[in-house]
Backbone bond lengths (Angstrom), bond angles and torsions (degrees), N, CA, C in turn:
res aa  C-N    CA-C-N  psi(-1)  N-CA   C-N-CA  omega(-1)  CA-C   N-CA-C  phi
1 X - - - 1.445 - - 1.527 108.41 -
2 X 1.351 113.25 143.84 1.736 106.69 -174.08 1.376 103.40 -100.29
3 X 1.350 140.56 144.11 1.003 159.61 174.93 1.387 95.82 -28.42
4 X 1.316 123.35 -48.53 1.940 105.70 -167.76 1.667 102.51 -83.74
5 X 1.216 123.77 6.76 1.479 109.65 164.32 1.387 103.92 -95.86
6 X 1.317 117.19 -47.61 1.627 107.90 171.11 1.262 134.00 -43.79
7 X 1.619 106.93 -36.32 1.421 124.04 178.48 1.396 97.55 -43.86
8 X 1.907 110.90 -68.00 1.456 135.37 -167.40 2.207 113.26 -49.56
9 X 1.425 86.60 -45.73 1.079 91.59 -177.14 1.994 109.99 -57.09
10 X 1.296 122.34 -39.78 1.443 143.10 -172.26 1.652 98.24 -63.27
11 X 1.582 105.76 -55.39 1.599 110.53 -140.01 1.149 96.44 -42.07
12 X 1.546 132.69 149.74 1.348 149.66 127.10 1.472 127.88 -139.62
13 X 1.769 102.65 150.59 1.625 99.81 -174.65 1.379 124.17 -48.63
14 X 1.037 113.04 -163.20 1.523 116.82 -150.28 1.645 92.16 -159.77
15 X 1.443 142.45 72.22 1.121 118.71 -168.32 1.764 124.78 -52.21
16 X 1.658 142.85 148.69 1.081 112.93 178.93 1.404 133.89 -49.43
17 X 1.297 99.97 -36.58 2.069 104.09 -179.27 1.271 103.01 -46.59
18 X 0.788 130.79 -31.12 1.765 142.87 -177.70 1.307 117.38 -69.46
19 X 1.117 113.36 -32.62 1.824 122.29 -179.07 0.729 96.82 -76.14
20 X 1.812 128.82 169.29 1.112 138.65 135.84 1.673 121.52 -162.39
21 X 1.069 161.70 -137.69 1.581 148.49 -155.53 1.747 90.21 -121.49
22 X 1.463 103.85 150.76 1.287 132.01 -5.52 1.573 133.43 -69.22
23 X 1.329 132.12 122.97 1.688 99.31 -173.88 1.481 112.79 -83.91
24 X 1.597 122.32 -94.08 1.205 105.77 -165.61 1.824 99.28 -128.28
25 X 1.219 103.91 140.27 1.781 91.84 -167.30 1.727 95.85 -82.87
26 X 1.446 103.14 174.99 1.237 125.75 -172.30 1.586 119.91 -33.94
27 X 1.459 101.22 -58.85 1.612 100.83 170.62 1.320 118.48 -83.66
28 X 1.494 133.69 0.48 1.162 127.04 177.62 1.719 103.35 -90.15
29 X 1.441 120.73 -22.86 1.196 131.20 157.32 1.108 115.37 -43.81
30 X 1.308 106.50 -56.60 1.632 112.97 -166.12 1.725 117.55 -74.17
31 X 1.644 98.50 -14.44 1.282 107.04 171.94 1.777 119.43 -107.35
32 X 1.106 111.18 20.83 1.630 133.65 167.28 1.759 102.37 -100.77
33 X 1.171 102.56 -47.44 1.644 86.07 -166.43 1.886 99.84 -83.12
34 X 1.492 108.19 -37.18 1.581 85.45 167.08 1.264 131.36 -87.55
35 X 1.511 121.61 29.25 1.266 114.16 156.00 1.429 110.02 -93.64
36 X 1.451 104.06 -29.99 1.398 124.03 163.61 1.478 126.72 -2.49
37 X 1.689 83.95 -69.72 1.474 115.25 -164.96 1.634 113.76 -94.31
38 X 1.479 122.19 9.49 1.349 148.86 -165.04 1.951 103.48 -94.68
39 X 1.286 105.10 35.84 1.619 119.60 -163.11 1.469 107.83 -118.35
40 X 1.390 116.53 145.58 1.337 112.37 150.03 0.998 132.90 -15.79
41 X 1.300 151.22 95.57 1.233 159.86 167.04 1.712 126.47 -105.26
42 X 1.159 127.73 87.64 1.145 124.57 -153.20 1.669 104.66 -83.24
43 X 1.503 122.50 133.53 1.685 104.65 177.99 1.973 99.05 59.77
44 X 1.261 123.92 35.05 1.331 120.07 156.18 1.514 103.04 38.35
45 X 1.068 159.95 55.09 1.659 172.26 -129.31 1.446 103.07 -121.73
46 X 1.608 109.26 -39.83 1.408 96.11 -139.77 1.447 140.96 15.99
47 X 1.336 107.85 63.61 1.660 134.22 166.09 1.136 98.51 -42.32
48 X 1.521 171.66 46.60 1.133 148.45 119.92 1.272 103.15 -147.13
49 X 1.840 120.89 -176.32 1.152 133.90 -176.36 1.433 122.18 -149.01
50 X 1.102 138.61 170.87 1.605 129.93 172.87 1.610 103.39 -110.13
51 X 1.545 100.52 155.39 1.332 120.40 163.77 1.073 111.42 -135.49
52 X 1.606 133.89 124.13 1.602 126.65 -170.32 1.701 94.77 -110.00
53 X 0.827 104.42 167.91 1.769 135.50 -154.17 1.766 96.56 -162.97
54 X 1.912 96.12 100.21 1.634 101.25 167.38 1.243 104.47 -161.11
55 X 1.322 129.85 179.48 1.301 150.02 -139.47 1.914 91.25 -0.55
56 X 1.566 90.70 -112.97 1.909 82.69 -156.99 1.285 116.12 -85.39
57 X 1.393 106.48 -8.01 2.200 101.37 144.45 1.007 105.62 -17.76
58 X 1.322 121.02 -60.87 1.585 112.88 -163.52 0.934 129.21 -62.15
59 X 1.205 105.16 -34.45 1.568 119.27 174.34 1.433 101.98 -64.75
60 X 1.239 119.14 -61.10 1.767 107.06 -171.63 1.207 122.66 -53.81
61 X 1.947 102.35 -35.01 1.724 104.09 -169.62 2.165 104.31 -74.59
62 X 1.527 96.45 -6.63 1.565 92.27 -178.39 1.405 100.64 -86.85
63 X 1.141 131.74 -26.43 1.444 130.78 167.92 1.531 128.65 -48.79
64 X 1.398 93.16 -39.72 1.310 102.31 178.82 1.567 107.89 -71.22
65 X 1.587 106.20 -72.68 1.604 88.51 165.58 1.622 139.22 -28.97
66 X 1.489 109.96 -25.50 1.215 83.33 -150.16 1.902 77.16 -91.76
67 X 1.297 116.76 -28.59 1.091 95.01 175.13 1.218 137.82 -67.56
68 X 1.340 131.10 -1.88 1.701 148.50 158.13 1.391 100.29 -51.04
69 X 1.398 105.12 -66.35 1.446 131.38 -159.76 2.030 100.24 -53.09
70 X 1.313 108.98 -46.16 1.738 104.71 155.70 0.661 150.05 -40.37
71 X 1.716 90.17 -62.20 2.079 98.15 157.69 1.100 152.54 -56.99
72 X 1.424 91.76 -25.20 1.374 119.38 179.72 2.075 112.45 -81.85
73 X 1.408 93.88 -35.01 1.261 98.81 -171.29 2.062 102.29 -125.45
74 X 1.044 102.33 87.07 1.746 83.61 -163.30 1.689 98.46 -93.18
75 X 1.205 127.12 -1.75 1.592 114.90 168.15 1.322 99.94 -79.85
76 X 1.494 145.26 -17.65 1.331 141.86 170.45 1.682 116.61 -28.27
77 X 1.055 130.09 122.33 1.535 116.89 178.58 1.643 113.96 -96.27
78 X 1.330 113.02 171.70 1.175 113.35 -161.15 1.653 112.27 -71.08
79 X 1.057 141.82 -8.87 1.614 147.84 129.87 1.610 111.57 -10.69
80 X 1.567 88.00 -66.87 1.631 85.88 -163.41 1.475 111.98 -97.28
81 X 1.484 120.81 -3.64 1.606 84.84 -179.50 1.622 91.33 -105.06
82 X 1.989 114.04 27.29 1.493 101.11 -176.14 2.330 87.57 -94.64
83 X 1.301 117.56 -5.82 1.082 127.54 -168.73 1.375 106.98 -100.99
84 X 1.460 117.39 -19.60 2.029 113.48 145.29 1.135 119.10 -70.67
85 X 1.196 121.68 -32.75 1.457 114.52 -172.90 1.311 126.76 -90.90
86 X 1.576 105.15 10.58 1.185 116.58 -164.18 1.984 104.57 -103.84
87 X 1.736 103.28 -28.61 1.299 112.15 179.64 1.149 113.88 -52.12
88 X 1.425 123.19 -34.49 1.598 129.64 169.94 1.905 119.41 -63.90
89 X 1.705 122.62 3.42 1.094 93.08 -156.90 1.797 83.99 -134.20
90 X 0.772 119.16 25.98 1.726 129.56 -168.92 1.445 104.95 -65.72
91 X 1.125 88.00 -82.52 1.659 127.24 -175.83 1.397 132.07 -51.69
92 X 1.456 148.78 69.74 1.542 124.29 -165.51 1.249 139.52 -33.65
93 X 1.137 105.63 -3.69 1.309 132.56 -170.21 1.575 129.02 -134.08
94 X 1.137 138.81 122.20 1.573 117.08 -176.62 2.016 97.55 -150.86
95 X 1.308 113.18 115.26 1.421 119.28 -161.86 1.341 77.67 -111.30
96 X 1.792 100.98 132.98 1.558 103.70 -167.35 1.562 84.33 -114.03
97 X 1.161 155.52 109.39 1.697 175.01 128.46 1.482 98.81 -22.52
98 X 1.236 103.02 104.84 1.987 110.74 -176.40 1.439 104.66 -102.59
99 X 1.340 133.95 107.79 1.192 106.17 167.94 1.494 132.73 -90.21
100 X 0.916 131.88 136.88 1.589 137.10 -162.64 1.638 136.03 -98.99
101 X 1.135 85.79 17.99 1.479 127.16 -165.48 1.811 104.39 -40.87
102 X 0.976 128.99 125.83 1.545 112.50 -173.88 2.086 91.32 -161.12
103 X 1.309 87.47 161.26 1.765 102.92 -173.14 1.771 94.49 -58.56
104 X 1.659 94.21 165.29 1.341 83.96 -161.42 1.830 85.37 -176.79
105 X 1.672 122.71 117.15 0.982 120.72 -151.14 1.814 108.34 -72.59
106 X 1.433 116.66 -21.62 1.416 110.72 153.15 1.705 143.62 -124.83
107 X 1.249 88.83 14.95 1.624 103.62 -166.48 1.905 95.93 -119.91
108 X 1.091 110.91 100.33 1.607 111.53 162.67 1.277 128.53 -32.74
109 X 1.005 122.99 127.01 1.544 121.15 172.47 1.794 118.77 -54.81
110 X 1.561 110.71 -46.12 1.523 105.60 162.12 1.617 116.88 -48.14
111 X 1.522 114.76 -27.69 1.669 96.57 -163.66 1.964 91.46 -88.06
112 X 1.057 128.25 -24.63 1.510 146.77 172.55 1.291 101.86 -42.54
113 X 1.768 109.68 -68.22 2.130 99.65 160.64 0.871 124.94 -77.79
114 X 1.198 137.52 -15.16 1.554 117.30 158.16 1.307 114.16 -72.22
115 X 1.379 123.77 -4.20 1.808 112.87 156.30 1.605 102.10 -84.00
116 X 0.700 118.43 19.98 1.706 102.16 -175.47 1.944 104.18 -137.48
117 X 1.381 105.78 4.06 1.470 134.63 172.58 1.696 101.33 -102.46
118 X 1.122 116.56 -30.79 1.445 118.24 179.73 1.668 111.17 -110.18
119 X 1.104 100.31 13.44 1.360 118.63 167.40 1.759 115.56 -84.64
120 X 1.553 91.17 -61.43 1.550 115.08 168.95 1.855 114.75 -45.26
121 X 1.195 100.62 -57.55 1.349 113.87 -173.96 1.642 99.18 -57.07
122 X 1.143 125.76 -76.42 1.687 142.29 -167.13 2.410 91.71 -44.25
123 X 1.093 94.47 -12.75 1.719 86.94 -162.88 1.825 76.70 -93.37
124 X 0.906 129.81 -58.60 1.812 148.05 -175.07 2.189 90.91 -26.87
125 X 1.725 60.40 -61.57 2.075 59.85 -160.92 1.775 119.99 -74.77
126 X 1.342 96.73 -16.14 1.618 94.17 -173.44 1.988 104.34 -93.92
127 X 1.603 99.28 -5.15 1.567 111.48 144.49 1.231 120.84 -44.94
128 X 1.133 98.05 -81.65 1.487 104.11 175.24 0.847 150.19 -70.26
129 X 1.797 113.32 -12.23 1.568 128.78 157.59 1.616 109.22 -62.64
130 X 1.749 109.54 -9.40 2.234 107.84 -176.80 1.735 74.40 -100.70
131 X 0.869 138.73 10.70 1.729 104.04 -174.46 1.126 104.22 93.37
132 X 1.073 147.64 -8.27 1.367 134.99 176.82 0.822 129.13 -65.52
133 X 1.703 151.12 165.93 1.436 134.74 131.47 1.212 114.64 -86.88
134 X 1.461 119.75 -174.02 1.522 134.94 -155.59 1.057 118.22 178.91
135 X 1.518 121.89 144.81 1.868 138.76 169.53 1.381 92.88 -141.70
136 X 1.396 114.21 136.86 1.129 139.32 134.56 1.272 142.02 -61.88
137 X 1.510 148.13 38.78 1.172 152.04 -116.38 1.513 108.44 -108.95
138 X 1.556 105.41 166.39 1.751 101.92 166.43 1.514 70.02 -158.56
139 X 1.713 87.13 139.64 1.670 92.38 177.09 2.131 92.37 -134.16
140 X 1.142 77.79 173.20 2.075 73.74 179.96 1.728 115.95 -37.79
141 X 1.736 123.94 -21.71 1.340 108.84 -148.95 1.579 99.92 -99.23
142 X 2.241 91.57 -2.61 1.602 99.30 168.07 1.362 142.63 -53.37
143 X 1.731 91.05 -4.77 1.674 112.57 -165.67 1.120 114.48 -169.41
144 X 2.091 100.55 35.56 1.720 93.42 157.27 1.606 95.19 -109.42
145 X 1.459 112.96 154.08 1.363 105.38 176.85 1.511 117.94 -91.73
146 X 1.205 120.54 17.08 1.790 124.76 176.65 1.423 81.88 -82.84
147 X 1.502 118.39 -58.88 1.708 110.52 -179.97 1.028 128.07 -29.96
148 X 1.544 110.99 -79.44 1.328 122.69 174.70 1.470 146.92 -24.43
149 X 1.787 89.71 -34.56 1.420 119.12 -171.23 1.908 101.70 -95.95
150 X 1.452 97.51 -53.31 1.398 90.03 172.92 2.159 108.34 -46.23
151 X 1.438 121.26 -31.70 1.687 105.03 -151.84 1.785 76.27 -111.59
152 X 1.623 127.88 30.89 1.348 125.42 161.76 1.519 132.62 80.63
153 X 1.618 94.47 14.61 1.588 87.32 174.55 1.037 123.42 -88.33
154 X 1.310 151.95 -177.26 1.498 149.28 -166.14 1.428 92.93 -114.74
155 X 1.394 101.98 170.25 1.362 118.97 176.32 1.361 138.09 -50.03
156 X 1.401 92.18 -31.61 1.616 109.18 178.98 1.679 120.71 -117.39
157 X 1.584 103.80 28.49 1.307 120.62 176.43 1.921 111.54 -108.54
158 X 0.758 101.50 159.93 1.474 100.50 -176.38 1.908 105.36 -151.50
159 X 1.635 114.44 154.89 1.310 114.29 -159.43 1.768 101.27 -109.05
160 X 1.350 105.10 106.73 1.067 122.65 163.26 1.644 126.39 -42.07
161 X 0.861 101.47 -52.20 1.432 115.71 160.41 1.412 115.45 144.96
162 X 1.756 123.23 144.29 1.354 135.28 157.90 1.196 122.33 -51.34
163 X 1.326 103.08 120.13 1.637 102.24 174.21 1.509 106.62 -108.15
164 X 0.767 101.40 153.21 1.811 99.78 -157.04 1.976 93.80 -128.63
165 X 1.345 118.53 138.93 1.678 115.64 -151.23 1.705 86.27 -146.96
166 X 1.481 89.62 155.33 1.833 80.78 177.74 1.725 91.74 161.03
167 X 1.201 124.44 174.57 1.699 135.06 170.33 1.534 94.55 -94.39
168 X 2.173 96.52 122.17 1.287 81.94 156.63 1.103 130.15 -99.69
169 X 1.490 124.27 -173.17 1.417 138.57 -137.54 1.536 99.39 -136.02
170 X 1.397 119.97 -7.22 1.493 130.10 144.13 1.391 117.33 -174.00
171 X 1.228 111.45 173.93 1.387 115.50 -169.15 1.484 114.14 -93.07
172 X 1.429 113.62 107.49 1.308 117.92 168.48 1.372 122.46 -41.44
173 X 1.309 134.06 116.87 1.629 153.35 128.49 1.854 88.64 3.29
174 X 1.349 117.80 146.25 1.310 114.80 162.97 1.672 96.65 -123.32
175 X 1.242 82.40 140.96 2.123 107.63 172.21 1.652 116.12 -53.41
176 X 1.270 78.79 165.90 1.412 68.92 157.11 1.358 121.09 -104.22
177 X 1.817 108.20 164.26 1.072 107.26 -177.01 1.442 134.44 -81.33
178 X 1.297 153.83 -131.50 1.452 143.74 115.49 1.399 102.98 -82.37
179 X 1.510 103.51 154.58 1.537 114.35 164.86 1.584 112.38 -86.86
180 X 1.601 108.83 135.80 1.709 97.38 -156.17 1.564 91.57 -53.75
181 X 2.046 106.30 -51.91 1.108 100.06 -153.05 1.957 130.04 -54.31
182 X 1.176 117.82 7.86 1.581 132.78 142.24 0.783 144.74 -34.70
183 X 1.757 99.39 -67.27 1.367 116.01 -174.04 1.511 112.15 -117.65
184 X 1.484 115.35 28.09 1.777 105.96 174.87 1.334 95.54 -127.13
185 X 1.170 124.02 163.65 1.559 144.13 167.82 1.031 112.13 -135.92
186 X 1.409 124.66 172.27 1.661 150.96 171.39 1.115 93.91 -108.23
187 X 1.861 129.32 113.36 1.503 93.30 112.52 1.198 156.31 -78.78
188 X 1.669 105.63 179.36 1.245 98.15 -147.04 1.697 139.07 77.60
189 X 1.017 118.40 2.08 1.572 112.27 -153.79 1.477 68.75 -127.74
């Protein structure tokens, strides 16, 4: 077996509470987002984009949430929207995956996010091929647009999801899996 199936066979998330510093230094950054971007790309599009979230980013981009998270909910007490704003600050790291998906006279917009879904994934594993851990997340502020707009996406962008990067601090339990025989078929058969 070659090391990158073993890798695959191992990978699992890393929830953020679990992360914590050092995350990934400068060039190991720089070599996450271009493996990143090492995806299906149909018609060269580049359908999505990054947004990084580090040192006191975090802090601001948790501000913002938590202040959404008020407005939206103002009987909320100070417990819980201090426990939204906190999902943003785990991690040293948080690669926010934009997808950019837009009409396009032969390339579908569904196959456009699923390049920007296989974007996410390729960042997961080349995490964890440096030692890292990792989650991939979408939490509610993945798809409010006061969010979005506050951390700069445009109107017609949408958030693929945060991947959140960092050393973990223990080794996640793995799930269970599906049983293939469930979820595969023959056709024909």
């Amino acid at each position: 077996m070659t090391d990158t199936l073993a890798l695959l066979k191992l990978r699992r998330s890393v929830p953020p509470q679990f992360l914590s510093a050092p995350g990934p230094s400068a060039d190991q950054l720089r070599d996450l987002l271009t493996i990143g971007t090492r995806v299906p790309d149909h018609g060269k599009l580049a359908p999505w984009r990054f947004v990084l979230f580090e040192g006191a980013a975090r802090e601001t981009a948790a501000d913002v949430v938590a202040k959404v998270f008020r407005a939206r909910n103002p009987d909320a007490d100070d417990e819980k929207v201090a426990f939204e704003r906190k999902r943003l600050t785990h991690a040293p790291l948080i690669i926010g995956v934009v997808s950019r998906a837009r009409p396009h006279v032969k390339i579908p917009e569904w196959e456009q996010e699923l390049s920007a879904g296989a974007v996410c994934m390729n960042i997961l594993v080349a995490a964890h091929a440096m030692g890292f851990g990792a989650s991939w997340l979408t939490n509610w502020f993945s798809f409010d647009r006061d969010v979005l707009s506050a951390f700069g996406l445009a109107d017609d962008e949408r958030m693929a999801g945060f991947i959140h990067v960092g050393t973990p601090e223990t080794v996640p339990a793995d799930r269970d899996r599906p049983v293939l025989a469930d979820i595969v078929s023959h056709y024909g058969a």
